[in-house]
C-alpha positions as a printed Julia matrix, in Angstrom:
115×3 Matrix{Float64}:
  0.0    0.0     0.0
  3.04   2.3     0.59
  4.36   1.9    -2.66
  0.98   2.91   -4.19
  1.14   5.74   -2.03
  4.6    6.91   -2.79
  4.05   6.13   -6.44
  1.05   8.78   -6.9
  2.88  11.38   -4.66
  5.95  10.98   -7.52
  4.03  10.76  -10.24
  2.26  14.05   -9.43
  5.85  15.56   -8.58
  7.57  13.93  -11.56
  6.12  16.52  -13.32
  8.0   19.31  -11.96
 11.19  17.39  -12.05
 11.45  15.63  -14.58
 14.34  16.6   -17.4
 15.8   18.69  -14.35
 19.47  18.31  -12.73
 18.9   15.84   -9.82
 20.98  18.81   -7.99
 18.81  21.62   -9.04
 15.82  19.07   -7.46
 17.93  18.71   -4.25
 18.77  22.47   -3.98
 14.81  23.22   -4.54
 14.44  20.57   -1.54
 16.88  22.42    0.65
 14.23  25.14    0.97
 11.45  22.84    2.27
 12.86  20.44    4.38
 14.71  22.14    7.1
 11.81  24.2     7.48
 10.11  20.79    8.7
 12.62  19.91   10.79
 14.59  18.22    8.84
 18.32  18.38    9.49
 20.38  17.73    6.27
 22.97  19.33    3.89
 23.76  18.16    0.35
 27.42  18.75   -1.52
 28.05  18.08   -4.97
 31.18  16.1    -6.0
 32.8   14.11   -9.04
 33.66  10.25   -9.97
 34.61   9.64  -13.36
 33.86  12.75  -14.7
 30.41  12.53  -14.1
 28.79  14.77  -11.1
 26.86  13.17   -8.19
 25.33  14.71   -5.27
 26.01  13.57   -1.08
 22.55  14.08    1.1
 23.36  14.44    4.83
 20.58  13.79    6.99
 21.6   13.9    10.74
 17.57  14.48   12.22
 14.57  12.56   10.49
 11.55  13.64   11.99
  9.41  10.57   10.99
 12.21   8.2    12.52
 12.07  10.91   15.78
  8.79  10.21   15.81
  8.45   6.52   15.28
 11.47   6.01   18.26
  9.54   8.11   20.61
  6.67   5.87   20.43
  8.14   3.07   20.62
  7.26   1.82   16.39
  9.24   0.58   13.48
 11.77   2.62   12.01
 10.03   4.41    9.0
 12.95   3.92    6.5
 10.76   1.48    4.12
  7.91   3.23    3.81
  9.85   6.78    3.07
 13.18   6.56    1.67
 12.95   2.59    0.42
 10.18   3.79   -1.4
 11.07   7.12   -2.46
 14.48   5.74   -3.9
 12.7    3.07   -5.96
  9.98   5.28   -6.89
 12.58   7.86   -8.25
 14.79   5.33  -10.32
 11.3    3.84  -11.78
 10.07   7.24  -13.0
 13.95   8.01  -14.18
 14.25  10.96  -11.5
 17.45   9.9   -10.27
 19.62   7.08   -8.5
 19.43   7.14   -5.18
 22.3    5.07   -3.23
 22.14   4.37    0.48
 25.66   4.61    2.23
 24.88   5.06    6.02
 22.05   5.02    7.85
 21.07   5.89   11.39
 19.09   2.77   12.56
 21.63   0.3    11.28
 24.28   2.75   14.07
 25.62   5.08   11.96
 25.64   8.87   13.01
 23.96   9.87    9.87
 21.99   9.01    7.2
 23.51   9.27    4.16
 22.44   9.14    0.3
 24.61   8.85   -2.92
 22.09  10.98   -5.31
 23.03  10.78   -9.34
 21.2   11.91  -12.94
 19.14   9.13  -14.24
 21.54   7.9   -17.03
């Protein structure tokens, strides 16, 4: 049911993404999120010649939430989704390299151009 969820929300959004930078997407994100109380930086680097963004995400509210109360960790139903949902509408490649619940001190995504 998550998946269906996700995959209306990003087909309604695809719209305003698609054919853009990944990076100009993130940038536009960086203006929303940490007004929600998300805590999170993005920096651009290379590989290869080909550009690739790093998301930082230090404070997840939904994961806040779901360890205050005691409920699963929300990673599948957000960013396991989202990161699917994104390669299967050719938004971008999203690549999981850390993540909080599995001990690490952040959360942290390896963002590319759908190639």
């Amino acid at each position: 049911i998550y998946d269906k969820i996700w995959d209306i929300d990003i087909q309604m959004r695809a719209a305003q993404v698609m054919g853009k930078d990944v990076g100009e997407v993130l940038l536009s994100e960086m203006e929303i999120f940490p007004k929600l109380g998300w805590k999170l930086w993005i920096e651009k680097r290379e590989e290869n010649g080909a550009s690739y963004w790093l998301e930082h995400l230090q404070h997840c509210p939904p994961l806040a939430a779901c360890k205050k109360y005691g409920l699963p960790d929300p990673c599948a139903i957000i960013c396991d989704a989202e990161i699917k949902l994104a390669e299967e509408n050719k938004i971008g490649k999203w690549e999981r390299l850390k993540h909080v619940p599995s001990g690490d001190e952040e959360c942290c995504f390896k963002i590319k151009n759908f190639e």
